[in-house]
C-alpha positions as CSV (number, residue, x, y, z in Angstrom):
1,X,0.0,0.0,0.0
2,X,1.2,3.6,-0.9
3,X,2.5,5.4,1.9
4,X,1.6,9.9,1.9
5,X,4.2,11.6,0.3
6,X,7.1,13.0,3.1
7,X,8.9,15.9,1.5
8,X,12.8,15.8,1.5
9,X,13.2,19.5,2.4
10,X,11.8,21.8,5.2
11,X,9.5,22.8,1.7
12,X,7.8,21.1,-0.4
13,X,6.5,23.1,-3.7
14,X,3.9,21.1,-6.0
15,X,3.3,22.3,-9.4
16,X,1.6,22.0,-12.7
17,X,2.8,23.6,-15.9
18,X,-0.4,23.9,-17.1
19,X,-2.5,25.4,-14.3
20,X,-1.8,29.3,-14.7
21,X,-1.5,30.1,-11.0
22,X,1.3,27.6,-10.9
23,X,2.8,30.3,-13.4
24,X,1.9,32.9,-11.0
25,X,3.8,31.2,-8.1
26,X,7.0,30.3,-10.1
27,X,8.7,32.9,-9.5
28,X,7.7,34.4,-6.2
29,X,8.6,31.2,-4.6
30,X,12.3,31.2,-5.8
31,X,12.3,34.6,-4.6
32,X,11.4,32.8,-1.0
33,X,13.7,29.7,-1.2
34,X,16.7,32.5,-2.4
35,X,16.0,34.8,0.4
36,X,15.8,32.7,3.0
37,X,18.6,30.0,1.9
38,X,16.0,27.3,1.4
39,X,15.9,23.8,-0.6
40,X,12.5,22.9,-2.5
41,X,11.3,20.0,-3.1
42,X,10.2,20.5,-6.4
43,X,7.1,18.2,-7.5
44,X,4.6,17.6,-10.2
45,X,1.1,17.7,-10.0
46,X,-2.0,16.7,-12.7
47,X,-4.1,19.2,-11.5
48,X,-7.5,19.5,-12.5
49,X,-8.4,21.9,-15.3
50,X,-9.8,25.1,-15.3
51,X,-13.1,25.0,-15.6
52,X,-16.0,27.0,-17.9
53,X,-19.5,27.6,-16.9
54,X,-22.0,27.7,-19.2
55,X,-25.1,30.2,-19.7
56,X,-27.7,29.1,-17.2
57,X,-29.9,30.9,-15.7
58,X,-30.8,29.8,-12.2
59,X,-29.0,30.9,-9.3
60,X,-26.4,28.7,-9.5
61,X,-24.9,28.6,-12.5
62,X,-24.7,32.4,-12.4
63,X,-23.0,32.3,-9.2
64,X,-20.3,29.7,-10.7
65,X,-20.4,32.4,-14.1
66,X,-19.2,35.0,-12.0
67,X,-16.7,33.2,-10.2
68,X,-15.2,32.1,-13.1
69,X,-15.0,35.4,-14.6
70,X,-13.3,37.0,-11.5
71,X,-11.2,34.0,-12.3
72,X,-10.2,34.9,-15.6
73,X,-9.4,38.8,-14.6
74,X,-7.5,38.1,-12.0
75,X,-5.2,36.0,-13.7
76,X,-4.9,38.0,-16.5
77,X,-4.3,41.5,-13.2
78,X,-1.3,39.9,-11.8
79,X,0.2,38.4,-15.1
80,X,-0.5,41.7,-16.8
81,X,1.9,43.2,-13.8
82,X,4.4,41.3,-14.1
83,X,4.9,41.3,-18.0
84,X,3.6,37.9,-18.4
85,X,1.5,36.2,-21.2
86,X,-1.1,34.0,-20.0
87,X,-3.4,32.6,-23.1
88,X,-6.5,30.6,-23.0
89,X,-6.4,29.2,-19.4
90,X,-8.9,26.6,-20.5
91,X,-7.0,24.6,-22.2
92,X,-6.9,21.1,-20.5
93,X,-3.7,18.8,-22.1
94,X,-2.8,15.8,-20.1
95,X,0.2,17.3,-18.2
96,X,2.0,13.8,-17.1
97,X,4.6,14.2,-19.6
98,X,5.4,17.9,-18.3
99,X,5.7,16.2,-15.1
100,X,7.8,13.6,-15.8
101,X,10.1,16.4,-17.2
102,X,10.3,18.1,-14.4
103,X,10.8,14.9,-12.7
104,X,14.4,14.3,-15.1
105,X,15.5,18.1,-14.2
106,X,14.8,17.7,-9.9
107,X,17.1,14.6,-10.9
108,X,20.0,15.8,-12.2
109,X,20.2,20.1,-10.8
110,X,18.2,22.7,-8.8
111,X,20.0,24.8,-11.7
112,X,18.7,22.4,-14.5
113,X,14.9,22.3,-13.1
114,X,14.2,25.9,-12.7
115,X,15.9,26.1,-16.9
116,X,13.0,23.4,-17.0
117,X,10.2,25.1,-15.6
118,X,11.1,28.6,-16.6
119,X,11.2,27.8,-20.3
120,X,8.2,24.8,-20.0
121,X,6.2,27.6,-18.4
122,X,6.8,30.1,-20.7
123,X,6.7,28.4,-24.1
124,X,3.3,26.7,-22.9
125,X,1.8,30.2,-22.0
126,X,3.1,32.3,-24.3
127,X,3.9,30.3,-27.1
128,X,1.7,27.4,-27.1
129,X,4.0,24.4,-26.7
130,X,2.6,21.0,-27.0
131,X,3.3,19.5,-23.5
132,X,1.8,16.0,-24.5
133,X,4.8,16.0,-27.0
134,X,7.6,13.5,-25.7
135,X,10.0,15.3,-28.5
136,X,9.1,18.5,-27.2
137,X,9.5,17.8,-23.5
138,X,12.9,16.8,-24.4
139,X,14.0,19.5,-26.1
140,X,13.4,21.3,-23.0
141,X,15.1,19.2,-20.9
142,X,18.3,19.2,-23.6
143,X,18.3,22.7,-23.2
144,X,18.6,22.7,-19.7
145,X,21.4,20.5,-19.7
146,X,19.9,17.2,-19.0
147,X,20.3,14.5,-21.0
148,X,18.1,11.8,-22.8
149,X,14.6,12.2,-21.8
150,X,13.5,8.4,-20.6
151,X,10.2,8.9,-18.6
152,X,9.1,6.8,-16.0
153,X,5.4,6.7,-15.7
154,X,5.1,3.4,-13.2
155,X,7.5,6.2,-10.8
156,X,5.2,9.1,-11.9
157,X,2.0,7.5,-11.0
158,X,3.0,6.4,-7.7
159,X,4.2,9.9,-7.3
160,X,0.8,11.5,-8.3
161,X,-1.0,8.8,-5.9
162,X,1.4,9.5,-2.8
163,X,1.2,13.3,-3.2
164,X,-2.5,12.7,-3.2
165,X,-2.1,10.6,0.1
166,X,-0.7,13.8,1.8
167,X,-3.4,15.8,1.1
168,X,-2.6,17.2,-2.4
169,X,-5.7,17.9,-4.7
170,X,-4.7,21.4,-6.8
171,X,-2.0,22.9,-8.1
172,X,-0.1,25.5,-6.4
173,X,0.5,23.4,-3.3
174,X,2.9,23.7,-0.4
175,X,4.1,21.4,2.3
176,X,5.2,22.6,5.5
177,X,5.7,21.8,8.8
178,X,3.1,19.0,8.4
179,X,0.5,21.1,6.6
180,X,-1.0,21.9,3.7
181,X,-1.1,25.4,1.7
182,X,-3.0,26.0,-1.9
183,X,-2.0,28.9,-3.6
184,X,0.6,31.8,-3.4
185,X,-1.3,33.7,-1.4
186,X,0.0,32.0,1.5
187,X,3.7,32.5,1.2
188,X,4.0,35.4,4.0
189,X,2.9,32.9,6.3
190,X,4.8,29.9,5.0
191,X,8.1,32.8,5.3
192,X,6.7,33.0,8.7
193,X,6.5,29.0,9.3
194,X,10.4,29.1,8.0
195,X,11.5,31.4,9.9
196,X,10.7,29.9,12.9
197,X,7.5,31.7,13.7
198,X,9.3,35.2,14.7
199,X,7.1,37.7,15.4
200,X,3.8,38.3,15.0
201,X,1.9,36.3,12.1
202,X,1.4,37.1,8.8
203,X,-2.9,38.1,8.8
């Protein structure tokens, strides 16, 4: 029997190159690790899609419609910001591959998987890459400096089940200190978690 995932650093980071809030987190959460002198456990994720709502009218379906688009404008706020490209968030590829990828790069550097993500990231969001391409996949990987891609999917899977054991269900996800965070949002208080709780909390 699978056992929950236990993550190999004091931080755990769970992503999913194609949900766009994993985009969103990328980078902040380097910015974290870096100023606080912190390893990540980088993992992937098969989160589940974005979802649209369609054009009912009783109460519920507007209130999902309304949701959804604060959804869609605040992605596109905070990627707007930051200079980023974010297109067609619905989109809803079988990730696995991506995963595995990332897999190869945590393998071989923490240099060679953030070359990974950073260029899976952006040529999936701004220039439409394929990620259910195995040839694509590995040219990312080659131009990161890791060699031939050979994915594992029996490891991947058990991967995806374990993370799931430990409470994983959506992609941004943090572990720390036992728990569970979804979403960037919570990174002053996982800072404050890391810091040894100094100071008042993060509210």
């Amino acid at each position: 029997m699978a056992e929950p995932y236990t993550p190999a650093s004091p931080l755990a980071v769970v992503l999913d190159v194609k949900d766009p809030h994993s985009y969103l987190a990328k980078d902040p959460t380097y910015a974290l690790a870096d100023d606080l002198g912190v390893d990540i456990d980088w993992l992937p994720f098969v989160s589940r899609p974005l979802r649209r709502h369609g054009s009912g009218a009783d109460r519920g379906s507007r209130h999902r419609r309304f949701r959804a688009a604060y959804q869609e404008r605040s992605i596109a706020r905070y990627a707007g910001a930051r200079g980023l490209s974010v297109r067609d968030i619905y989109r809803a590829p079988d990730s696995s591959l991506a995963g595995m990828g990332m897999l190869a790069a945590r393998t071989h550097s923490e240099k060679a998987l953030r070359d990974y993500l950073d260029r899976a990231f952006r040529q999936y969001w701004e220039e439409g890459l394929d990620i259910e391409d195995a040839d694509a996949i590995s040219r990312l990987l080659s131009a990161a400096g890791v060699g031939e891609f050979d994915p594992d999917v029996d490891h991947f899977r058990a991967l995806q089940e374990r993370l799931a054991l430990a409470g994983v269900f959506d992609t941004p996800a943090y572990l720390v200190d036992g728990d569970i965070f979804l979403g960037r949002a919570h990174l002053p208080m996982i800072r404050w978690i890391l810091t040894g709780r100094a100071g008042p909390p993060p509210i």
